[in-house]
C-alpha positions in Angstrom: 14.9 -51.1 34.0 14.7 -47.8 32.4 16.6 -47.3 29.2 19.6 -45.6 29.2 21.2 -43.2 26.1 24.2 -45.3 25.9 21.6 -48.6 25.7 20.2 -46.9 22.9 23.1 -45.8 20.7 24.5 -49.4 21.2 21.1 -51.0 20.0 21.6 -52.6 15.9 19.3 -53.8 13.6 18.4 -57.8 14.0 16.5 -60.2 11.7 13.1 -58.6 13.1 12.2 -55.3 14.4 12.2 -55.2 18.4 11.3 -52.6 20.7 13.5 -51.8 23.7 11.1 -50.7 26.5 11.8 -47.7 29.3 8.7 -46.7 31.6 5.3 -46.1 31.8 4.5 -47.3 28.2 7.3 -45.7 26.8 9.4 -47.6 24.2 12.1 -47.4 21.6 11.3 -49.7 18.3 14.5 -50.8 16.3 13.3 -51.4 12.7 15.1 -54.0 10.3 16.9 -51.1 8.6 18.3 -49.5 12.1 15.8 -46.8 12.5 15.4 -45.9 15.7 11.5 -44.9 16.9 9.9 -43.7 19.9 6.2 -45.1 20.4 4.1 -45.0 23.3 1.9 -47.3 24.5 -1.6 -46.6 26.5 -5.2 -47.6 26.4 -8.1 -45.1 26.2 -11.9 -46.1 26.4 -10.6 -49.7 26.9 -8.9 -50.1 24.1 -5.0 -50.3 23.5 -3.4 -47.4 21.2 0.2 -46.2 20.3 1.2 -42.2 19.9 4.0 -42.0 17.5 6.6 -39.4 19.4 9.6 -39.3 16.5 12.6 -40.5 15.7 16.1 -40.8 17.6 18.7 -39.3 17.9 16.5 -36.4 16.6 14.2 -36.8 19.9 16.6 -37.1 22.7 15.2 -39.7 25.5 14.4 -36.9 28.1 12.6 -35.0 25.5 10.8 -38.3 24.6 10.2 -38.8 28.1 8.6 -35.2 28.6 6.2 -36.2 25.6 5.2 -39.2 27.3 4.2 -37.5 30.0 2.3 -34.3 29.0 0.0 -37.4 26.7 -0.3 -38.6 30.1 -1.6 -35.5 31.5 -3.9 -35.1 28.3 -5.2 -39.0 29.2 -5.8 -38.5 32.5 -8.4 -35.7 31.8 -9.9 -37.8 29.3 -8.6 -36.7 25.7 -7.1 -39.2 23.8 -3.7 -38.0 22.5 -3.4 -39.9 18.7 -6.7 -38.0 18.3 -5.5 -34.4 19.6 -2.6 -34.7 17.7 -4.5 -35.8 14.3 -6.7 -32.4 14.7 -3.9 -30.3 15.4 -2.4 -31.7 12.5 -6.0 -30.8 10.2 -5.3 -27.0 11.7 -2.0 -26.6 10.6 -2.9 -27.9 7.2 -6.5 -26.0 7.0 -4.0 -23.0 7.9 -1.6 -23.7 5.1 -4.4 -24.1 2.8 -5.8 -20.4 3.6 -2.5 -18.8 3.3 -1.8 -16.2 0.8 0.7 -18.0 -1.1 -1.3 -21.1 -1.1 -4.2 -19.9 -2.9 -2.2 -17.4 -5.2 -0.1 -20.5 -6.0 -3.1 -22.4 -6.6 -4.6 -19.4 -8.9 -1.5 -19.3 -10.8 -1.5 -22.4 -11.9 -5.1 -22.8 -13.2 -3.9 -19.1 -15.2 -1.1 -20.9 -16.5 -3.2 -22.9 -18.4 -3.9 -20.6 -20.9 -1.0 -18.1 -20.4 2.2 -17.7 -22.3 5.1 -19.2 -20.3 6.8 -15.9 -20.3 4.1 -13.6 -19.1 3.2 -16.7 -16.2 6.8 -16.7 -15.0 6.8 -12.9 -14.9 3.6 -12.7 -12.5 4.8 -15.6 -10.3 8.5 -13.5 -9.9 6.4 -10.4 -9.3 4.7 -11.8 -6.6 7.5 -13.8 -5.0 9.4 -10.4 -4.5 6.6 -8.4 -3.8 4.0 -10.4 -1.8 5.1 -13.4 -0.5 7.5 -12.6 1.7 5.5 -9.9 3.7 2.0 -11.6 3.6 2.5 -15.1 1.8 2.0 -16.9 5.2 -0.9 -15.0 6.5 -4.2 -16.1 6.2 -6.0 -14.7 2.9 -9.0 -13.6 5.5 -6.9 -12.3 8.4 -4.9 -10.2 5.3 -5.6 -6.3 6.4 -5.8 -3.5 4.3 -3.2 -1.4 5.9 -0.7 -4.1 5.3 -1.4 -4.3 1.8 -1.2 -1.2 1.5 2.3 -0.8 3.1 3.5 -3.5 0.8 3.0 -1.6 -2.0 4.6 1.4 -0.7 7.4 -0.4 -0.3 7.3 -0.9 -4.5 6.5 2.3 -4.8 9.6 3.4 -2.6 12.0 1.8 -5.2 10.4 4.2 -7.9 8.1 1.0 -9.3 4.8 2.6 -9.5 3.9 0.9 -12.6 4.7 -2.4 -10.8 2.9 -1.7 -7.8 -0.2 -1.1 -9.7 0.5 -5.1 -11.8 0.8 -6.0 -7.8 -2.5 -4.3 -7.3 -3.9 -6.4 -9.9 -2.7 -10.1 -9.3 -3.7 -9.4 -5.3 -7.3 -8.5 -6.7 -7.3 -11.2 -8.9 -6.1 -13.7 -6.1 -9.2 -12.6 -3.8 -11.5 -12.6 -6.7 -10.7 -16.6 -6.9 -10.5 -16.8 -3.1 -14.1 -15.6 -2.8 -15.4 -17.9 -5.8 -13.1 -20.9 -3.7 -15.0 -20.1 -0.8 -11.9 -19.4 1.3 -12.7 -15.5 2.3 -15.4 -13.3 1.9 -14.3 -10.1 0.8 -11.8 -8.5 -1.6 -9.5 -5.7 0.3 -7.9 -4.9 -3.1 -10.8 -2.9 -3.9 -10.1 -0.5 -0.6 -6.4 0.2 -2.3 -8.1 1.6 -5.2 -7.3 5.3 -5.6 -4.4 4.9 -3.1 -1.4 4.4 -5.4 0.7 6.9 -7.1 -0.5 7.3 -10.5 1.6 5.7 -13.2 3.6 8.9 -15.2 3.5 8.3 -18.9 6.4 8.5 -20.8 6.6 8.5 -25.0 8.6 6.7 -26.9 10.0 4.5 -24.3 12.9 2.7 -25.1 15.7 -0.2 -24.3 18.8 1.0 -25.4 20.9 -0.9 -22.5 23.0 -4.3 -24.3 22.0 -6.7 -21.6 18.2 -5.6 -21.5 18.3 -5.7 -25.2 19.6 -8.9 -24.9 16.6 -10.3 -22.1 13.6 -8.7 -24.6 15.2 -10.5 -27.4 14.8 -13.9 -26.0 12.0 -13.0 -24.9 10.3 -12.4 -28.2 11.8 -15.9 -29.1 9.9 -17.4 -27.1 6.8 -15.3 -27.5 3.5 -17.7 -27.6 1.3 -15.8 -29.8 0.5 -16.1 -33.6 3.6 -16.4 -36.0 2.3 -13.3 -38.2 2.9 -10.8 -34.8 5.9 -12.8 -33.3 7.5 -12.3 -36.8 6.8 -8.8 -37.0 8.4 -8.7 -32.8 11.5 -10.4 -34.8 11.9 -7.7 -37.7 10.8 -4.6 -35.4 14.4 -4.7 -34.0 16.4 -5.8 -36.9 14.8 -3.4 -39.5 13.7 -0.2 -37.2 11.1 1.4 -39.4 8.2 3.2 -37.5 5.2 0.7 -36.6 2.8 2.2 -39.1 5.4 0.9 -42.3 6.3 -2.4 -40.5 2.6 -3.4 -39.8 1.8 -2.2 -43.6 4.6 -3.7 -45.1 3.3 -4.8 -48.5 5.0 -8.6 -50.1 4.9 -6.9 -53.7 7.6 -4.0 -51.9 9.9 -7.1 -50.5 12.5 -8.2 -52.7 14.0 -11.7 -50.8 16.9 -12.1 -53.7 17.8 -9.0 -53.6 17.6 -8.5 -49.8 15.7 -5.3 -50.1 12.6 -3.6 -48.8 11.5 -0.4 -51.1 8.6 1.5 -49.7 7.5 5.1 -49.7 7.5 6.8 -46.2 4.3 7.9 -45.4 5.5 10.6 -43.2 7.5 12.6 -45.8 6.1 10.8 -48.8 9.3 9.7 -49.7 10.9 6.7 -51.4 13.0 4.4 -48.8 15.0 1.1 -48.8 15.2 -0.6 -46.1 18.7 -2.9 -46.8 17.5 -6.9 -45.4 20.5 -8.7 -43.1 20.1 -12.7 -43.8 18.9 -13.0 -40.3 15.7 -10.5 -41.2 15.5 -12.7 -44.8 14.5 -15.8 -43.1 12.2 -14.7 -41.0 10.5 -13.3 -43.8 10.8 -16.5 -45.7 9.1 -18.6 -43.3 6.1 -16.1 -42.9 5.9 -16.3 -46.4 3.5 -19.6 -46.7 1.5 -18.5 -44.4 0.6 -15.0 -45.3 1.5 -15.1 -49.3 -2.1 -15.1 -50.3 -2.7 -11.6 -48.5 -1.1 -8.5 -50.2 0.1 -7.6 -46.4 3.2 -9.1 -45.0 1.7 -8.8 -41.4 -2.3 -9.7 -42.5 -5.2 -8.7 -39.7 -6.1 -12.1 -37.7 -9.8 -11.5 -39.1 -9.4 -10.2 -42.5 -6.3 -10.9 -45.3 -8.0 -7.6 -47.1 -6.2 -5.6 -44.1 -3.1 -5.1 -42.3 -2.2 -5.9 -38.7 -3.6 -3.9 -36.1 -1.5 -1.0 -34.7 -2.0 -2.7 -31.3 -0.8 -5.7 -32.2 3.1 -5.1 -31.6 2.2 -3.2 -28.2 -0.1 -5.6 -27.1 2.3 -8.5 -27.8 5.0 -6.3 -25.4 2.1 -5.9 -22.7 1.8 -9.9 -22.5 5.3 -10.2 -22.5 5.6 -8.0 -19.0 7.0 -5.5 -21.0 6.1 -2.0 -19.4 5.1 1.0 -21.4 7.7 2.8 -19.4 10.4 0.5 -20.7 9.8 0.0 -23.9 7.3 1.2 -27.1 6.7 0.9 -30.5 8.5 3.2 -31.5 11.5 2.4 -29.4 13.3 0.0 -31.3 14.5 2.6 -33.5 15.9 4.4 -30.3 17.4 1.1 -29.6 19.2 1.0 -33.1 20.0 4.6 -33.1 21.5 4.7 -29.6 23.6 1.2 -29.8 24.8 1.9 -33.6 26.6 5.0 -32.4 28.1 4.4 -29.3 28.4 0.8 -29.3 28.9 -0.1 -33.3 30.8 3.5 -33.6 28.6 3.7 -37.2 28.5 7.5 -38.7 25.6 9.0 -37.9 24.8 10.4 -41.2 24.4 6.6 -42.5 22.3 5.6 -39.2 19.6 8.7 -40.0 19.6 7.9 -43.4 18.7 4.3 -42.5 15.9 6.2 -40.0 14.5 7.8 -43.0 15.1 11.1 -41.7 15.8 14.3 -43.9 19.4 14.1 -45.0 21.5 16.7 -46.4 24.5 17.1 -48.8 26.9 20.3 -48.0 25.3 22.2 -50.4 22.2 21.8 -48.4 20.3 19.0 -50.8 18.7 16.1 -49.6 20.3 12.7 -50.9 18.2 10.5 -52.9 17.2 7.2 -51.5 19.8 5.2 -53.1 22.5 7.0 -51.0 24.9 5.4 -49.0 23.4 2.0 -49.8 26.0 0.0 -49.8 27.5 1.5 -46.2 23.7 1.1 -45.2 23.2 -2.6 -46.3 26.8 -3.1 -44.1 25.6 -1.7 -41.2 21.7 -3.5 -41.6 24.2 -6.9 -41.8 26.4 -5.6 -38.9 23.5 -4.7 -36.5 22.0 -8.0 -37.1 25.0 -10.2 -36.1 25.1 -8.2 -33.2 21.9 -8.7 -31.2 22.0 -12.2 -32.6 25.3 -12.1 -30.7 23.3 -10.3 -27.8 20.3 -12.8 -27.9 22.7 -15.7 -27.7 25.5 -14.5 -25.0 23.7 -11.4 -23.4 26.3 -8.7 -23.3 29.3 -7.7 -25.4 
């Protein structure tokens, strides 16, 4: 008799798996743990197979009965259906394999390998907004120019053009492995080229917002690159002297027991003191070993005889995803000198004096460098505290 729904709901597990038959080869298997599978049973080129439908109550019996007889259809014209459905099964896979996402994945993580973790994260998010959900699915061969094309007009829309051109990049980068893979032929980021809005350059770029402040310091935390450069990242913000001074900063100028910094400012020629919180001290005393027999605080990778390269900070930010339209060298004295006055309330007389800017008295002469010292070493202590406060809890 054929089965019936209620037959099957009612069927339990026993001490052996048993199958409970309907029609035409048909048959529901009842394992030892109460699964319940549809199989069916035929014979092609003489000898006996079994096409594995599903599972109930996820394939209904009319459904499993409809199954059985389209494999019938495909038997009677002389296809085996196991084998049909084991090659449709190798195209959807082959398919996967070609998609987009798949081999971009796959490029990613051979990258990975000898990327930072931050700058790796930031090119998989920048493609998971971006690319993947407009052509992540498609296959990297069937991929068209105007469709790349209209993806980055969509980043460009939001006012991203220096993101759109990063985009630009990973996409050429992806097809570049693609065609060494073997998996297309031809790289269609090349036709984008000249298509984009050009990137506008802006000077001095700088984070000045508490909660961004608070993303790039972490960030710089967990920077991957030398100690020398990720401690001169560290001190950039805490001390906010121009790049030139911090990258020539000299050991025999550093006083760690005293917690100052005395240098001449190359700009104006100068003297300066730069007042050192305990959270600047320590950085400096674990750079210490390691760069102690070079005069240079921040010694050049190939020679102790010269200072770090003035590329070194900007470069460090470029790895870091950090975009020249966000942020610069120069910027983390805009950071200090925005934040200290609206968000710390400290007089601005003490912050420019801190900047190393010309100063004046209100008979019009310029204070010595030894003014305000005391209010400047407060506020070099307070600032600290607060974007260790801002690395730690991210706003305040």
């Amino acid at each position: 008799m054929p089965l019936t729904t209620v037959a099957i709901k009612s069927a339990t597990p026993r001490e052996k798996t048993y199958r409970l038959y309907d029609e035409k080869g048909l048959y529901l298997e009842v394992t030892l743990k109460g699964a319940k599978l549809w199989r069916w049973k035929y014979r092609f080129q003489g000898k006996e197979k079994r096409l594995a439908i599903g599972p109930y109550p996820e394939i209904g019996l009319q459904l499993a009965r409809e199954t059985r007889d389209k494999a019938r259809t495909l038997l009677a014209s002389g296809t085996d259906p196991s084998a049909q459905k084991k090659a449709q099964k190798a195209a959807v896979s082959t398919n996967i394999d070609s998609a987009f996402e798949a081999i971009a994945r796959e490029w990613h993580s051979g990258k990975s390998r000898i990327w930072s973790v931050i700058h790796s994260k930031n090119v998989l998010d920048r493609l998971s907004r971006n690319v993947f959900p407009f052509i992540g699915q498609t296959s990297i061969s069937d991929v068209t120019v105007p469709e790349l094309l209209k993806l980055l007009r969509r980043i460009e829309e939001r006012g991203a053009n220096e993101t759109a051109h990063r985009v630009l990049g990973n996409i050429g980068e992806v097809y570049r492995y693609a065609i060494a893979s073997g998996k297309t032929e031809r790289n269609i980021a090349v036709d984008i080229k000249g298509a984009l809005q050009p990137v506008k350059k802006q000077h001095l770029a700088a984070i000045t917002e508490p909660i961004r402040v608070g993303e790039l310091l972490r960030m710089i935390d967990g920077y991957s690159g030398t100690l020398t450069v990720q401690s001169a990242l560290k001190l950039a913000p805490l001390t906010f002297v121009r790049p030139g001074e911090l990258r020539k900063a000299l050991w025999s100028e550093i006083d760690l027991d005293v917690g100052e910094w005395r240098f001449t400012v190359t700009k104006t020629q100068t003297p300066h003191v730069v007042p050192l919180s305990r959270q600047a001290i320590v950085i400096l005393e674990t750079l210490r070993p390691v760069t102690a027999q070079s005069e240079y605080v921040f010694p050049n990778l190939r020679s102790r005889r010269r200072p770090m390269s003035d590329n070194a900070i900007l470069s460090a930010l470029r790895r870091m995803e950090i975009d020249k339209s966000e942020m610069s060298g120069h910027g983390f004295r805009a950071m200090a000198r925005t934040i200290l006055d609206e968000v710390l309330g400290v007089r601005p007389d003490i912050i420019e004096h801190q900047l190393a800017h010309s100063v004046r008295d209100p008979l019009g002469r310029a204070y010595n460098r030894t003014s305000h010292l005391s209010e400047r070493k407060k506020m070099m202590q307070l600032w600290a505290d607060y974007l260790e406060r801002l690395k730690t809890n991210g706003n305040i």
